[in-house]
C-alpha positions in Angstrom: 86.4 23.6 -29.5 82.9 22.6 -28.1 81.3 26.0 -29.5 82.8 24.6 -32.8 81.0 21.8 -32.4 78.1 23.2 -31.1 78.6 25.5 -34.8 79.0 22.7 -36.8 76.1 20.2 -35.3 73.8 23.4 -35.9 74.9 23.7 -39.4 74.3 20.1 -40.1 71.0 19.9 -38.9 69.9 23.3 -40.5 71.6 21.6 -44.1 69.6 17.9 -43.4 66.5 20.6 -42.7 66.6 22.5 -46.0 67.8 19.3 -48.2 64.4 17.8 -46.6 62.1 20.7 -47.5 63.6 20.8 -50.8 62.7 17.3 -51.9 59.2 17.7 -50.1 59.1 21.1 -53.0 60.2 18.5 -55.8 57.8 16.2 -55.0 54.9 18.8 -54.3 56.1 20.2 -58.1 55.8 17.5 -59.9 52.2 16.3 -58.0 50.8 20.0 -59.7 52.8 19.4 -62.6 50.4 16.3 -62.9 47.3 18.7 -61.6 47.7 21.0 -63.8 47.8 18.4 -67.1 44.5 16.9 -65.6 42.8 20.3 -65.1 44.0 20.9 -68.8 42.6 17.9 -70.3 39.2 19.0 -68.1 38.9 22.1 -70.2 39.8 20.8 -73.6 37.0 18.1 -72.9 34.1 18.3 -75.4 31.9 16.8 -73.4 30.6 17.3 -69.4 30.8 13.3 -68.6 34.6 13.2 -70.1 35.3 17.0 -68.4 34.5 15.7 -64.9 36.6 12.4 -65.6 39.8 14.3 -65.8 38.5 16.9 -62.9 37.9 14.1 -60.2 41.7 12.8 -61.1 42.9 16.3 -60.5 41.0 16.4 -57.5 42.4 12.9 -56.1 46.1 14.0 -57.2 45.3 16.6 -54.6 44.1 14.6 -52.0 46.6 12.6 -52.3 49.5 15.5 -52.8 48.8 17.2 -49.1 50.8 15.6 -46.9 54.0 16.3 -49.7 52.6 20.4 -50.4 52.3 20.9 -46.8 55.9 19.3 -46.5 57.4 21.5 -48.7 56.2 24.8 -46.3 55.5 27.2 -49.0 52.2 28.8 -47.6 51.0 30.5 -51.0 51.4 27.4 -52.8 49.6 25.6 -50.7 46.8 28.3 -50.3 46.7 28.4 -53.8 46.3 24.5 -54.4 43.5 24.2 -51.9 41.6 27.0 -53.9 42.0 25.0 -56.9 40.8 22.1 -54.7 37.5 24.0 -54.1 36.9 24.9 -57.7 37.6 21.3 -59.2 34.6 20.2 -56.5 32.5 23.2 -57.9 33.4 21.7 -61.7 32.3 18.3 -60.7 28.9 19.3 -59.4 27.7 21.4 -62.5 25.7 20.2 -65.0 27.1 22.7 -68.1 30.3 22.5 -69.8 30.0 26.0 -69.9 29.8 26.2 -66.5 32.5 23.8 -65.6 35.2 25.4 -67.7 34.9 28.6 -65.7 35.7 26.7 -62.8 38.4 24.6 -64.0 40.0 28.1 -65.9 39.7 29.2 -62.1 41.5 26.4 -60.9 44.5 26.0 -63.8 45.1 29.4 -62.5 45.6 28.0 -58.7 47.8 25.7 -60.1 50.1 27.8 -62.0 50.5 30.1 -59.2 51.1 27.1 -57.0 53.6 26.2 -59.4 55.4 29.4 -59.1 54.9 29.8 -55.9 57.3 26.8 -55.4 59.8 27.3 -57.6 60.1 30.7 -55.7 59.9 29.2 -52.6 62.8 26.1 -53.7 64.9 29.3 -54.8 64.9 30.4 -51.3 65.4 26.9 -49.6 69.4 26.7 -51.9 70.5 30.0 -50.1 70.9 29.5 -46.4 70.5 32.3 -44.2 73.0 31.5 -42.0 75.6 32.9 -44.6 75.5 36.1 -42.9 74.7 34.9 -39.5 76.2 31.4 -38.4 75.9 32.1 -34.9 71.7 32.1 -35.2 70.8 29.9 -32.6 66.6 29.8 -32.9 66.2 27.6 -35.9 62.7 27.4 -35.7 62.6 31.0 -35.7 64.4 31.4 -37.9 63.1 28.6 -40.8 59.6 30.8 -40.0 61.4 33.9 -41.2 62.3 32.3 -44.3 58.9 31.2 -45.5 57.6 34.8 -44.3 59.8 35.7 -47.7 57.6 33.2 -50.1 54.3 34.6 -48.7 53.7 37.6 -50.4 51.7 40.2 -48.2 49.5 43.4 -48.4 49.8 45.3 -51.6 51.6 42.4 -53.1 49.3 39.7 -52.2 46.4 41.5 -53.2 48.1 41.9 -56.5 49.0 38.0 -57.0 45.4 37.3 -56.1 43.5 39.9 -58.2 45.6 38.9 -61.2 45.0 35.0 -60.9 41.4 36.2 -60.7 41.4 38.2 -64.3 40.6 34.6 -66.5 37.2 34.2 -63.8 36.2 37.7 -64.7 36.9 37.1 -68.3 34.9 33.9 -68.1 32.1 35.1 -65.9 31.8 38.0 -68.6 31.3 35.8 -71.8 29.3 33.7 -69.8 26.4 36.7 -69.2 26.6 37.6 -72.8 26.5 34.1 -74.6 24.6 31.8 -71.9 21.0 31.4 -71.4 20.0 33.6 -69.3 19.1 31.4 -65.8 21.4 29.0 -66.3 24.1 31.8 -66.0 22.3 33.3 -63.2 22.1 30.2 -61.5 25.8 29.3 -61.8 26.9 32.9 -61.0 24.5 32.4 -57.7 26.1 28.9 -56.6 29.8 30.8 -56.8 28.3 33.9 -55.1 26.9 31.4 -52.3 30.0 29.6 -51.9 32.1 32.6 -51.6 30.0 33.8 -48.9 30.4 30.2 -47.0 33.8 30.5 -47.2 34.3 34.3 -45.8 32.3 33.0 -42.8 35.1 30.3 -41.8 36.9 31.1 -38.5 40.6 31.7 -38.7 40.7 32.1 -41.9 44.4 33.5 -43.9 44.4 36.6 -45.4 45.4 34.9 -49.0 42.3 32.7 -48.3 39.9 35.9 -47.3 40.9 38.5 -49.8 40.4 35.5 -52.6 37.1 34.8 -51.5 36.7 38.9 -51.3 37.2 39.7 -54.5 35.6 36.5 -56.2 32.4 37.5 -54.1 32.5 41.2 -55.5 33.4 40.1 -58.9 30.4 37.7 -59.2 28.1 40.5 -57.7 28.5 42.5 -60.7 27.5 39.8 -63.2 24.4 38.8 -60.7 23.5 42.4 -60.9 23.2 42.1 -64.8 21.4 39.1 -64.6 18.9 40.2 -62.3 16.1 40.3 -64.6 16.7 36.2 -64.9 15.6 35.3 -61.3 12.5 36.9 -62.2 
């Protein structure tokens, strides 16, 4: 009888745990639903003064979002929102639209994949992993396991990242064919610059590294075709 108990107590707090980290994902969602609509009315902005309007309330929705995305536990999402983070400041500090809808194309795309990233991550929260094992006794251990799942690694993160990346090197390409010349240079420097800032951050995730990685590279090749600007 008191292992039953012991059984059932478990199961109750391991139910209140998920029902918690679910509503922390719903809230989270609908904070980058809201992101992402303010990044969107950044880039369909016709103007750089009305662009950064919409930007800096993105950014704010952020700041004030963390606490819930961090609730929620879903690492990529949260990896991916903070990238968007950096690239809404980037935006805001330009001084071409040009410019600035690179950035904010870069950081739709965090939000999307932050998006998804949740709704993948909620998916796993309604199917307890106790099914198959009610007798698990390391809860902790066992919630880490779970959001280990969400997290893609290796092969497949390098994937997720490298495709979120494809609208950048899109961008960055039109950007060196149809922008004058130092202005592109310059902008393609600033990004190159703040990659390398970033990759020199202690204890940094691999998400976080590999991101910066191949943004870095990726920028490298349109500084090499601009090299004749510096000049």
């Amino acid at each position: 009888m008191k292992v039953l108990r012991i059984i059932l107590m478990f199961l109750m707090l391991f139910s209140m745990s998920s029902f918690n980290m679910s509503k922390a994902c719903e809230y989270a969602g609908s904070n980058i639903g809201y992101i992402k609509s303010q990044t969107e009315r950044a880039l369909a902005a016709e103007d750089i003064n009305t662009s950064r309007f919409y930007a800096y309330k993105a950014l704010n929705a952020i700041e004030k979002s963390k606490e819930q995305i961090e609730a929620c536990g879903c690492e990529y999402a949260t990896e991916s929102i903070y990238e968007g983070l950096d690239n809404l400041k980037m935006a805001t500090r330009v001084t071409s639209l040009n410019s600035a809808k690179i950035l904010l194309t870069r950081a739709l795309d965090n939000s999307l994949g932050s998006l998804e990233a949740i709704r993948d991550h909620d998916e796993h929260l309604g199917g307890s992993m106790y099914a198959n094992d009610m007798l698990a006794m390391n809860t902790k251990t066992a919630e880490k396991d779970k959001l280990r799942m969400v997290l893609p690694v290796g092969k497949e993160l390098e994937r997720k990242i490298d495709l979120s990346l494809v609208n950048y090197q899109n961008s960055l390409n039109e950007v060196v064919n149809s922008v004058e010349c130092k202005e592109a240079y310059e902008f393609a420097s600033k990004i190159y610059a703040h990659c390398e800032q970033e990759l020199l951050k202690p204890k940094l995730t691999e998400a976080k590294k590999y991101y910066n990685l191949r943004t870095k590279q990726i920028t490298a090749l349109a500084l090499e075709q601009l090299k004749d600007c510096n000049k």
